[in-house]
N, C-alpha and C positions, 0 to 999 in steps of 0.2 A: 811544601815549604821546608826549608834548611834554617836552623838556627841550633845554636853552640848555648854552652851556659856559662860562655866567656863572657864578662860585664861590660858594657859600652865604656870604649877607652877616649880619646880624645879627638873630635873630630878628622886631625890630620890622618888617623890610624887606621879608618874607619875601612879607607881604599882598599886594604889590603888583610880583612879579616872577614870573617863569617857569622855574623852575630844577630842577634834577635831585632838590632837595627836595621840593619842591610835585608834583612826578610823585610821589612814593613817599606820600604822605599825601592825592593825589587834589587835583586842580585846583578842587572845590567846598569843599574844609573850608576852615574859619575860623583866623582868627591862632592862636588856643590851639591848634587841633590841631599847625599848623604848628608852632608855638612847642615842645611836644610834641615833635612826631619829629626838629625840630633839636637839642634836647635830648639828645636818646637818643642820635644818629647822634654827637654830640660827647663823651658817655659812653664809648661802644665807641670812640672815637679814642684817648682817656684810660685803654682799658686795655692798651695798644700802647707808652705811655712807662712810662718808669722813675720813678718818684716822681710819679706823677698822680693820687692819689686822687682830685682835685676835677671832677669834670666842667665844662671851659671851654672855647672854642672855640680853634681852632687859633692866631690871631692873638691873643687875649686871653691865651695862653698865654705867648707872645713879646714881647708888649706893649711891657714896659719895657727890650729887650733891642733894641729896633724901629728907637732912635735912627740917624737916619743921620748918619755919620761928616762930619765937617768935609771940603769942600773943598781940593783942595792941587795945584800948578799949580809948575813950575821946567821948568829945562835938564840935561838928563843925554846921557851919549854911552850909544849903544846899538849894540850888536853884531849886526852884518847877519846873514840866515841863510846869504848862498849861499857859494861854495868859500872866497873870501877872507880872511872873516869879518873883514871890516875893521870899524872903530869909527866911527860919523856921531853929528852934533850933531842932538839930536833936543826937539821941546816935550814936553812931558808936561802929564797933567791926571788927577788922582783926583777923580771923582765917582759918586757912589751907588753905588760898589762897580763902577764900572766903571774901565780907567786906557784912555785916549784918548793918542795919541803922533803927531805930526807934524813932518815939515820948519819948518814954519809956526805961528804959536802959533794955542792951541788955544782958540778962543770959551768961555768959562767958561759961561754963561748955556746957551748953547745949540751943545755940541760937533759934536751934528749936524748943522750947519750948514755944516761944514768936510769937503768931500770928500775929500779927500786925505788921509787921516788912517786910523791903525791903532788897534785896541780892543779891548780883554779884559769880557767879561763873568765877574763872579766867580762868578755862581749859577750859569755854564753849567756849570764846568768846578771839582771839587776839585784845588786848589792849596796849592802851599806856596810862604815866600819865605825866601832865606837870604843870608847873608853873609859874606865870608870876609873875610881881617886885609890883602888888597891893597885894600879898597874898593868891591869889587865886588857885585854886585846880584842876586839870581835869581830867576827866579820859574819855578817848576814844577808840572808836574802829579801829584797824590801818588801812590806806589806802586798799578798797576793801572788808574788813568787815562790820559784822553788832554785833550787842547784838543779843546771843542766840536768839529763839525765846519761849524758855522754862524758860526763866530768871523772874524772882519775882522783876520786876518794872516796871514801864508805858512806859519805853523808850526800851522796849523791842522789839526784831525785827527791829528796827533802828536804824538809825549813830548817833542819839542826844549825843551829851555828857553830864556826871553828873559832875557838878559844886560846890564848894565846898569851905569855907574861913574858917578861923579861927572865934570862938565865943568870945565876952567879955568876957563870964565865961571859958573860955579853959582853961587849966593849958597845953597841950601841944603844943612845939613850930610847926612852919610848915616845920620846917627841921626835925624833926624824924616822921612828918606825912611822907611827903615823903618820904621816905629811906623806912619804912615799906612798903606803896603802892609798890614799888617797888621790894623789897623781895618777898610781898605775890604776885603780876605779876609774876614774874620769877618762881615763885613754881609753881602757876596753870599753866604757861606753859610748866614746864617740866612735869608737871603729865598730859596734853593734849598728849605730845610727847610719854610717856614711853605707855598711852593706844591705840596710835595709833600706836605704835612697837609690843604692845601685840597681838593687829589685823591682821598684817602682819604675824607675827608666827601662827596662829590661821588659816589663808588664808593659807599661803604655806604648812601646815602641812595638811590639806584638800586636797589639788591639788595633794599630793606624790610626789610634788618635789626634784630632785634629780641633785648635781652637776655633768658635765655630759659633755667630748669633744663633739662636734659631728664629725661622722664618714663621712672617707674620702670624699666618691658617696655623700653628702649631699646636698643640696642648703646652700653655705655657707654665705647667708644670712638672718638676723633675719624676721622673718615674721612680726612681730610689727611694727619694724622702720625700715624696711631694709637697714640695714645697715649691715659690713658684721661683724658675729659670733666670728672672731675670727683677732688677728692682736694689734697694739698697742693701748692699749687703751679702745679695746673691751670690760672689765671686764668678769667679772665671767659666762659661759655658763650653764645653765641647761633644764632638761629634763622633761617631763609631764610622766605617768603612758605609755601613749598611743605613746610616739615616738618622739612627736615635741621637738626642740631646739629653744631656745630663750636668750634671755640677761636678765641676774638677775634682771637687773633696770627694763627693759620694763616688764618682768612678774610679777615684783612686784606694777608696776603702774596699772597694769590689774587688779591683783589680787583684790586693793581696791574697783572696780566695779563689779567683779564677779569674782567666786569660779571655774570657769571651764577652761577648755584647751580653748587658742584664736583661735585655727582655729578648732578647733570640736565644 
């Protein structure tokens, strides 16, 4: 079997790449077929949400939700981690859901350009931002997280929060500080969501999942959660390559942990 850890693009594309789709429908079918089990594999994604009757792909899902947030760039003082916890003049820079902070201002175009510089990725890490009536700034990791552990700053891998006020020299108020924080949270969170929808497609298109009653003589309950296959409420049933039935939700909660049939 050949497959790439490129993420299923759009049916049209499908002809012309090597992807953990095109393993599950076989490297000789043609667009239709492919077109086909991109279809289905986006079906069974669709019966995972909450209000998705429509079968769409992950990103077409999000579409209009996709926009990314305006750029935004000021001076703020921010609160060191170590014992002191003194207050330094630091640049800032919101973009694509990431915020970039330096001694130094921060290149707008191209942040990574600036070595010397500290950076929050929104998608790595669920966060939250708040404010309290002295001016003050926060941004944390929400109950049960932590900071990536890949993250570019010293409070990385733990709960600390980053602390933050307005500077004498600011020119921007703490009301479009926050409204921004908040846009660019909400961005990295939907682009956490849309590549962890990616992964799923990615997973069930490996397994050759297929929707699938199960047949009469079955044990008509789910092997996962036994609970039984079918009735109100049951949701969507599907099928492995090799025979087994299961509950969309429960194979797709598998899936996240491994690529194979739960009971082979």
């Amino acid at each position: 079997i050949r497959c790439s850890s490129v993420a299923p693009k759009a049916p049209s594309d499908l002809a012309t790449m090597e992807s953990p789709l095109a393993c599950a429908v076989g490297p000789d079918a043609g667009e239709a077929a492919q077109r086909r089990g991109y279809a289905s594999c986006c079906a069974l994604i669709s019966q995972l949400e909450v209000n998705s009757p429509v079968a769409r792909t992950p990103r077409e899902q999000s579409q209009d939700q996709l926009a990314e947030p305006g750029t935004y760039a000021g001076i703020m003082s921010k609160q060191c981690a170590h014992v002191q916890r003194c207050w330094t003049r630091r640049h800032f820079l919101l973009k694509a859901g990431c915020l970039h902070w330096s001694s130094q201002a921060v290149p707008i175009n191209r942040p990574g350009d600036l070595v010397q510089r500290k950076c929050i990725d929104f998608s790595r890490t669920r966060c939250e931002v708040l404010a309290d009536d002295d001016g003050r700034i926060t941004i944390r990791p929400v109950a049960g997280s932590r900071w990536h552990r890949a993250e570019q700053h010293s409070r990385a891998n733990t709960t600390e929060p980053i602390c933050m006020k307005m500077h004498p020299s600011a020119k921007n108020p703490e009301e479009d500080w926050l409204r921004h924080f908040q846009e660019h949270i909400a961005y990295g969170q939907l682009v956490r969501r849309l590549r962890e929808e990616d992964q799923k497609v990615r997973r069930f298109a490996i397994m050759g999942l297929e929707e699938a009653p199960p047949p009469p003589d079955l044990d008509p309950t789910c092997p996962v959660c036994l609970d039984a296959l079918t009735g109100e409420g049951a949701g969507a049933v599907v099928r492995t390559p090799c025979g087994h039935h299961f509950h969309a939700s429960c194979v797709g909660e598998w899936t996240s942990r491994c690529a194979a049939c739960p009971m082979c």
